[in-house]
C-alpha positions as a Markdown table, in Angstrom:
| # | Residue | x | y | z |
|---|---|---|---|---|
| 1 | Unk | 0.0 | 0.0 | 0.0 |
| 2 | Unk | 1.2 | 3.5 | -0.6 |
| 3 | Unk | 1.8 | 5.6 | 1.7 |
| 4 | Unk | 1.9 | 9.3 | 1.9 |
| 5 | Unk | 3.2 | 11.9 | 4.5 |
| 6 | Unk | 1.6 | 14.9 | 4.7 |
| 7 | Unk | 1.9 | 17.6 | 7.2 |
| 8 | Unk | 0.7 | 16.7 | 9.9 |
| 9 | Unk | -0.3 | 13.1 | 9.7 |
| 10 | Unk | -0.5 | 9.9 | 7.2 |
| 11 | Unk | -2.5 | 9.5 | 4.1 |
| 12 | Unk | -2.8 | 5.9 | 2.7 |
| 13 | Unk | -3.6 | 5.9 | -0.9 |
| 14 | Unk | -6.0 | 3.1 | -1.6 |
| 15 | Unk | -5.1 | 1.5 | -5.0 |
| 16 | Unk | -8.0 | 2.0 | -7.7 |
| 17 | Unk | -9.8 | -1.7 | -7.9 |
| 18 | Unk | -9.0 | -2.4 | -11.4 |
| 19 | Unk | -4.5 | -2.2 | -10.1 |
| 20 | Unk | -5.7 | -4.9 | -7.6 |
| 21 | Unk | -8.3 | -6.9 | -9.4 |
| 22 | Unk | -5.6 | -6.9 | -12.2 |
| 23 | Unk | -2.6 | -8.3 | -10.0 |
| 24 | Unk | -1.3 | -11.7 | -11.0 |
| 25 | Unk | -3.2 | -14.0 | -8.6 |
| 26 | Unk | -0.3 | -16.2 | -7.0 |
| 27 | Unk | -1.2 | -19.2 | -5.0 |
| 28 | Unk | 1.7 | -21.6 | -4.7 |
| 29 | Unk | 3.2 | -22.2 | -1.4 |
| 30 | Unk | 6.1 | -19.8 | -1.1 |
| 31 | Unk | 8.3 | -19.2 | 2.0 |
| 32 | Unk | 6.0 | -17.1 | 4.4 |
| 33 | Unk | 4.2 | -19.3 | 7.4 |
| 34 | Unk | 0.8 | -20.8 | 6.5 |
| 35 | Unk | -2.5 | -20.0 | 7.2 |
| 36 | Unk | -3.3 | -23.2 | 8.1 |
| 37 | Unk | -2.7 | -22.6 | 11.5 |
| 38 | Unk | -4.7 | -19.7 | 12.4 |
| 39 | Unk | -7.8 | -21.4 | 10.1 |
| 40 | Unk | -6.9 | -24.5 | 12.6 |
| 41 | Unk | -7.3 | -21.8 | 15.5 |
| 42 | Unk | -10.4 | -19.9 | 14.8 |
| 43 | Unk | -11.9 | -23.3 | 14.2 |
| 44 | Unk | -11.3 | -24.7 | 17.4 |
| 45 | Unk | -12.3 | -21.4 | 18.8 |
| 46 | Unk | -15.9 | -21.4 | 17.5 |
| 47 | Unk | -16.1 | -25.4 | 18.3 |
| 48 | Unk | -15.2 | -24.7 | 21.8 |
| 49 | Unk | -17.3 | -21.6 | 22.2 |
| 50 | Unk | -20.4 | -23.4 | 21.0 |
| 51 | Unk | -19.2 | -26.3 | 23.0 |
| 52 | Unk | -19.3 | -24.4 | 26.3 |
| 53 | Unk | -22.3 | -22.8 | 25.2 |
| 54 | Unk | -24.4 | -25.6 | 25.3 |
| 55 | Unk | -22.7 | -27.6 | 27.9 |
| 56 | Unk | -23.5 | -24.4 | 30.4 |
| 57 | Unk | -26.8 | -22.8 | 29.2 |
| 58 | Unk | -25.5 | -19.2 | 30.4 |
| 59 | Unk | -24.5 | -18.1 | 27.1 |
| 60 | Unk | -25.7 | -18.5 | 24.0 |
| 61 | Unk | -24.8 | -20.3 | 20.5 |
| 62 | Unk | -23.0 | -18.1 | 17.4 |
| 63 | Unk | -26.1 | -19.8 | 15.4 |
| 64 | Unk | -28.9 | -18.9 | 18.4 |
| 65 | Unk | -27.1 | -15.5 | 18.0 |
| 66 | Unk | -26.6 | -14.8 | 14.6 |
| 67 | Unk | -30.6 | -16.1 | 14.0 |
| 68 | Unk | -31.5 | -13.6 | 17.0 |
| 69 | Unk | -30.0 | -10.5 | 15.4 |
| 70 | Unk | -31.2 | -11.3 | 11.6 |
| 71 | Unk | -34.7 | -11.2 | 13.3 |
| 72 | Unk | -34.4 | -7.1 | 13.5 |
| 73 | Unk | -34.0 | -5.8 | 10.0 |
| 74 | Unk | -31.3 | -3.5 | 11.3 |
| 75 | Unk | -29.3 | -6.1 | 13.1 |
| 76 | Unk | -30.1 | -8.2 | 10.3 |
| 77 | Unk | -29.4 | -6.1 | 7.9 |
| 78 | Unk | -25.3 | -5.5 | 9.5 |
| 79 | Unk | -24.7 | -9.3 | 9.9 |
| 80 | Unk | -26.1 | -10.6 | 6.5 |
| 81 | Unk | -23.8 | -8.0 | 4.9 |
| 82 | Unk | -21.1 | -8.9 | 7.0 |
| 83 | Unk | -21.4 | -12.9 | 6.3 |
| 84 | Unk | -22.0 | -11.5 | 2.5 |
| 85 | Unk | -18.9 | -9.8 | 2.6 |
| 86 | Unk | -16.8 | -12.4 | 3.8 |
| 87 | Unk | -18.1 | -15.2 | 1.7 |
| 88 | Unk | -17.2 | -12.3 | -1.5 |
| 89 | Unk | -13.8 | -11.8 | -0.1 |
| 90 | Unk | -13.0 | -15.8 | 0.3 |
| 91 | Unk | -14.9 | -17.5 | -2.6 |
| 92 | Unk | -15.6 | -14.5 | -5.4 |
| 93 | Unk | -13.1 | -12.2 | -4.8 |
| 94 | Unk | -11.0 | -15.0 | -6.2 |
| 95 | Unk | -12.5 | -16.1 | -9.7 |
| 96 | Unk | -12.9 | -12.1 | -10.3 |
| 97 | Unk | -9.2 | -11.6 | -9.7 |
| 98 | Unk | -8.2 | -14.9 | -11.7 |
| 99 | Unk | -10.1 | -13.5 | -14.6 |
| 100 | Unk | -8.8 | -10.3 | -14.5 |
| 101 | Unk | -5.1 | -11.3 | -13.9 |
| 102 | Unk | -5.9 | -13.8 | -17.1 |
| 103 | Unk | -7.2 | -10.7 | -19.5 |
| 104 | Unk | -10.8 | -12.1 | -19.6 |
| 105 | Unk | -12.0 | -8.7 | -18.6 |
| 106 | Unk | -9.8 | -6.4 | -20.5 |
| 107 | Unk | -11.0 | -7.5 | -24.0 |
């Protein structure tokens, strides 16, 4: 990301969509630590949570939750973008960058 100092403070310069859309889309292995890991983590995180949830009966579920607030169309409204927005970012995001790095989009 670019950065730049002004003034008084710092300015990041978000990239235009097409520059990052258009990026080569790498996804070999290459030295940096996996993300295996912290998938692993979050994972065991939710199973515990919902684990404790149940086994205790003084908190609730994510499910019980995330069903509660998409009751209220406000609530709802913030969490169904949210999950939207995460399933664009890990399952679209991709095939729209492939196809751009590829030149389907440029033609």
């Amino acid at each position: 990301m670019v950065v730049k100092r002004l003034r008084n403070s710092t300015e990041s310069l978000l990239r235009k969509p097409s520059k990052v859309f258009g990026t080569p889309l790498i996804l070999e292995k290459d030295d940096k630590k996996s993300g295996v890991i912290a998938w692993g983590g979050l994972a065991f995180g939710i199973i515990a949570y919902d684990i404790y949830a149940i086994k205790s009966k003084k908190i609730e579920t994510l499910t019980r939750a995330f069903w509660r607030h998409t009751e209220n169309k406000l609530t709802g409204s913030i969490f169904t973008g949210v999950w939207l927005g995460l399933t664009f970012h890990l399952l679209i995001e991709k095939l729209i960058r492939k196809n751009f790095s590829e030149g389907r989009y440029y033609e």
